[in-house]
C-alpha positions as CSV (number, residue, x, y, z in Angstrom):
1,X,-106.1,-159.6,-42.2
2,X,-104.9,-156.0,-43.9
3,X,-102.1,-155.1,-43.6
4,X,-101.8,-151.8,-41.7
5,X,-98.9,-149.3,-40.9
6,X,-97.3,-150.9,-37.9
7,X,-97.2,-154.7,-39.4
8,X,-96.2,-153.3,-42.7
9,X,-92.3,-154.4,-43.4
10,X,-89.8,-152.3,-44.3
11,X,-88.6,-153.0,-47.9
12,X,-86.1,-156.2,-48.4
13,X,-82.6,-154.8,-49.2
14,X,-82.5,-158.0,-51.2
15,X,-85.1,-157.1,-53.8
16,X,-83.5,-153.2,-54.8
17,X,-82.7,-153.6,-58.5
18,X,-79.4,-154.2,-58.9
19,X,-79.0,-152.2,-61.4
20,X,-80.6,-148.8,-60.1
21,X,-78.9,-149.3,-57.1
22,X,-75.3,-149.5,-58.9
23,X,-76.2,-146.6,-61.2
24,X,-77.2,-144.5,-57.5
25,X,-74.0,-145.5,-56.2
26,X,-72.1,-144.4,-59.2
27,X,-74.2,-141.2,-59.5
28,X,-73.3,-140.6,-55.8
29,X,-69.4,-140.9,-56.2
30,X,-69.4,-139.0,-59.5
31,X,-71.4,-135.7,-57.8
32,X,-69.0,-135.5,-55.1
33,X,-65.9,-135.4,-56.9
34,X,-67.0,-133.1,-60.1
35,X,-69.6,-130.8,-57.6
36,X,-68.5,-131.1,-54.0
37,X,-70.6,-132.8,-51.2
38,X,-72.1,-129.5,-50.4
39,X,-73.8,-128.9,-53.8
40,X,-74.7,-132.6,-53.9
41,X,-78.0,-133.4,-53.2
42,X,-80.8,-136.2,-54.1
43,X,-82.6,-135.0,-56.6
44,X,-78.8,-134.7,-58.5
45,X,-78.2,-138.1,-57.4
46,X,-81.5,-139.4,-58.9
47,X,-81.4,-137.7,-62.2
48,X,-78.0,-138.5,-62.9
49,X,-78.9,-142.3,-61.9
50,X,-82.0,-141.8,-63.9
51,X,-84.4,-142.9,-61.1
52,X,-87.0,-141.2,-58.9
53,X,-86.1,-139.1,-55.8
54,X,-88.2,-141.3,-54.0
55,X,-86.5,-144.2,-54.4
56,X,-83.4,-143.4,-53.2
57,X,-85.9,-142.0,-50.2
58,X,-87.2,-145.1,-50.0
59,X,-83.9,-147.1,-49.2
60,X,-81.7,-144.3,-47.6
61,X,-82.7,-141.5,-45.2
62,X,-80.1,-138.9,-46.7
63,X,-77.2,-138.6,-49.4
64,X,-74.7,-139.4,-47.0
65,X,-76.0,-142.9,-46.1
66,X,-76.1,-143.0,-50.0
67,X,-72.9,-141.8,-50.3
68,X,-71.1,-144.0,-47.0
69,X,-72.8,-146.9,-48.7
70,X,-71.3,-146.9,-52.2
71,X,-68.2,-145.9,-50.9
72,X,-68.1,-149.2,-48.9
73,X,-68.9,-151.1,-52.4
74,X,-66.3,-149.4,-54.4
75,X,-64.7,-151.1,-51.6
76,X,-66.2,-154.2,-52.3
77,X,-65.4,-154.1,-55.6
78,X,-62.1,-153.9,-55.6
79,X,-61.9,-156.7,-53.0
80,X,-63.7,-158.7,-56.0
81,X,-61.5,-157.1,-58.6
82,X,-58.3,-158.5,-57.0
83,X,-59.7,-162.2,-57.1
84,X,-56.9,-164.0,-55.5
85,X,-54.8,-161.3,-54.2
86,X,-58.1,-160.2,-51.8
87,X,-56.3,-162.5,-49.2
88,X,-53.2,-160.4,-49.4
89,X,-54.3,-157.4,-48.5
90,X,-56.6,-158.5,-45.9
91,X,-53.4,-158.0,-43.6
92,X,-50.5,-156.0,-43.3
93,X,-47.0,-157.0,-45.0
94,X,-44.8,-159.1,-42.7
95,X,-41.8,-159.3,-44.3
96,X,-39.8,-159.6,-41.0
97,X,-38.5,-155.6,-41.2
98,X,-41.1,-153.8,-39.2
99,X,-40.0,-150.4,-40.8
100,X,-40.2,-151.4,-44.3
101,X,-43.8,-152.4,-43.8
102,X,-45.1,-149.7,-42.6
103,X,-43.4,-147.3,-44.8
104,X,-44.9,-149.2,-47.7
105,X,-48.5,-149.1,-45.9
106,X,-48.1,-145.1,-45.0
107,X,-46.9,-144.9,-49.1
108,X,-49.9,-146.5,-50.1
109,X,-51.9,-144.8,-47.9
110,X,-50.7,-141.7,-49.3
111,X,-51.4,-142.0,-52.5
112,X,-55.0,-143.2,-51.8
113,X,-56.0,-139.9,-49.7
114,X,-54.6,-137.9,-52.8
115,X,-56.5,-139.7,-55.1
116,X,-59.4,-137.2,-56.0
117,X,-61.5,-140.5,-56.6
118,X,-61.2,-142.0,-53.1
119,X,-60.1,-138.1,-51.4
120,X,-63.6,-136.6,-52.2
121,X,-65.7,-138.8,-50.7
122,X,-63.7,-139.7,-47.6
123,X,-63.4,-136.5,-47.0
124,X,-67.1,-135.8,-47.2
125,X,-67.9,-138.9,-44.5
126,X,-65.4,-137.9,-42.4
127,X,-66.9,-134.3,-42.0
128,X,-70.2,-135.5,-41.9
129,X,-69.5,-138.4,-39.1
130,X,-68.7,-134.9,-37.0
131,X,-71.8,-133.4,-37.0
132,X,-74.3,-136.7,-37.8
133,X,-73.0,-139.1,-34.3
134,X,-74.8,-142.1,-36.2
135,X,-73.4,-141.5,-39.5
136,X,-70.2,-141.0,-37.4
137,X,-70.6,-144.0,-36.0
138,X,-71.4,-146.3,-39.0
139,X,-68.1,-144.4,-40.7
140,X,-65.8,-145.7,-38.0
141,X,-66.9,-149.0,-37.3
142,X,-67.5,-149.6,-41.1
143,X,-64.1,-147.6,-42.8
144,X,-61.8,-146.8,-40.0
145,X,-61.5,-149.2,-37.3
146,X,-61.6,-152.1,-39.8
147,X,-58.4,-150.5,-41.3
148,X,-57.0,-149.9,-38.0
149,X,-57.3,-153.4,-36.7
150,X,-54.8,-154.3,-39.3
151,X,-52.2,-152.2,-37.8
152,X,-53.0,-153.8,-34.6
153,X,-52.4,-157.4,-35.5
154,X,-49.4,-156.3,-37.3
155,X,-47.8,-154.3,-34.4
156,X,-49.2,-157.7,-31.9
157,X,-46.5,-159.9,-34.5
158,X,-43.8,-157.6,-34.3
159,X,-44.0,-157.4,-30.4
160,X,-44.2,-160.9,-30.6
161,X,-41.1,-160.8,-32.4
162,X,-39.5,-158.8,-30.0
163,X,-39.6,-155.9,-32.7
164,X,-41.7,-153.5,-30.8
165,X,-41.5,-153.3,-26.4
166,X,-43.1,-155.7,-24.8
167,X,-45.5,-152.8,-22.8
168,X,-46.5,-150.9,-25.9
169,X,-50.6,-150.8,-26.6
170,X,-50.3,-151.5,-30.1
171,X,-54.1,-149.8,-30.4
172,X,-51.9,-146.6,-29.1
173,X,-48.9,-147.0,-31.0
174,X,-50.5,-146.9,-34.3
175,X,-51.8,-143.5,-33.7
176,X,-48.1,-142.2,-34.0
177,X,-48.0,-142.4,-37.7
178,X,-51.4,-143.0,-38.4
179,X,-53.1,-139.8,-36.7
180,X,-50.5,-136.8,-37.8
181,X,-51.1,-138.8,-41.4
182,X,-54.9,-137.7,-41.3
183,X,-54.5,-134.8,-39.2
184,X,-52.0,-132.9,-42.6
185,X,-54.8,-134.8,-44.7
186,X,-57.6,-133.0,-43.5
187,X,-56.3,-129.4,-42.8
188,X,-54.7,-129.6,-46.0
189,X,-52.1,-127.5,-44.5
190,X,-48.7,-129.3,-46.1
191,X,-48.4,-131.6,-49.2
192,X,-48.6,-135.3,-48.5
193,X,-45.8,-137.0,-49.6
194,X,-43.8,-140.9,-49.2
195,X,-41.2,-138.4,-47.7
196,X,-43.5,-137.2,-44.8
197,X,-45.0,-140.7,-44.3
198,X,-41.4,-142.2,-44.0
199,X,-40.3,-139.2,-41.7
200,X,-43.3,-140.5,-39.2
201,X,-42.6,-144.0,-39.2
202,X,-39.3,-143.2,-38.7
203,X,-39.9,-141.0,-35.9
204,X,-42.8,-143.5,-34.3
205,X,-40.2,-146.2,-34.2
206,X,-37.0,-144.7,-32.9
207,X,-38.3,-141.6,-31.2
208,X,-37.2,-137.9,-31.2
209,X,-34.6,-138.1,-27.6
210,X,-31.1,-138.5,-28.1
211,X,-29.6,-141.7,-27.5
């Protein structure tokens, strides 16, 4: 029987070229940083990859699924790149001193949103998820929540350890230092600095009342 439009398949993710497709992702990463995600566009994308507009058409629907998707495999590939140590950082420190931790998570943290490698793009998803809801929703479930869990769990030991009040929503809690962390990130308003991230951990943990 021919094969028509509606019983045609869409095209197996599993037979891309591996290489065009690593040279789009590249392409895509590269453009945002040097040009901005606003002068970015797929025809860019393509000739810096050296491959046809249409077949970046032809496995994404615009240049932020291109540029969501080799974001999460830079991710990938640093998960790969760390071999053994992947397992380590698939949770958050527990060294016993709940402070200390996070500190050295919000530190990290830090110097990863002011990374212009990792910043750009970020950035450019997490304006994007605003106005495109299923972009916005791929971004979270994907980037942030992901991320987020691992506060969680860490925050569920530390209650368990009597750390952290038995009635605290540790999906709540980690908003604290984790939201006024992105909220100075994306209005670019003050520097982001260890000092600032220590100040909120500090402040999350112990409060701003007299005692």
């Amino acid at each position: 029987m021919a094969e028509t439009a509606d019983t045609k398949k869409a095209p197996d993710a599993t037979r891309r070229s591996e290489r065009s497709r690593r040279a789009i992702y590249e392409a895509a990463l590269a453009l945002v940083v040097e040009t901005g995600y606003a002068r970015t566009t797929i025809e860019g994308i393509a000739a810096r990859a050296g491959v046809g507009k249409q077949t970046i058409y032809r496995w994404w629907p615009s240049k932020a699924d291109v540029l969501l998707d080799a974001f999460l495999d830079l991710g990938r590939q640093a998960n790969e790149a760390a071999g053994a140590d992947a397992e380590a950082y698939a949770e958050l420190p527990d060294t016993g001193d709940l402070e200390a931790d996070l500190k050295a998570v919000l530190r990290a943290t830090v110097d990863e949103l002011n990374d212009p490698a990792f910043e750009a793009p970020y950035r450019a998803l997490a304006a994007e998820g605003v106005v495109n809801p299923e972009l916005g929703l791929r971004f979270v479930e994907s980037l942030l929540e992901p991320s987020l869990q691992l506060y969680v769990r860490r925050l569920d030991a530390a209650r368990e350890a009597g750390q952290v009040r038995a009635d605290v929503d540790p999906r709540i809690a980690l908003e604290l230092f984790t939201g006024p962390l992105a909220h100075r990130w994306l209005l670019r308003t003050l520097p982001l600095t260890h000092a600032y991230a220590d100040r909120l951990v500090e402040y999350a943990l112990r409060g701003i009342a007299p005692r």
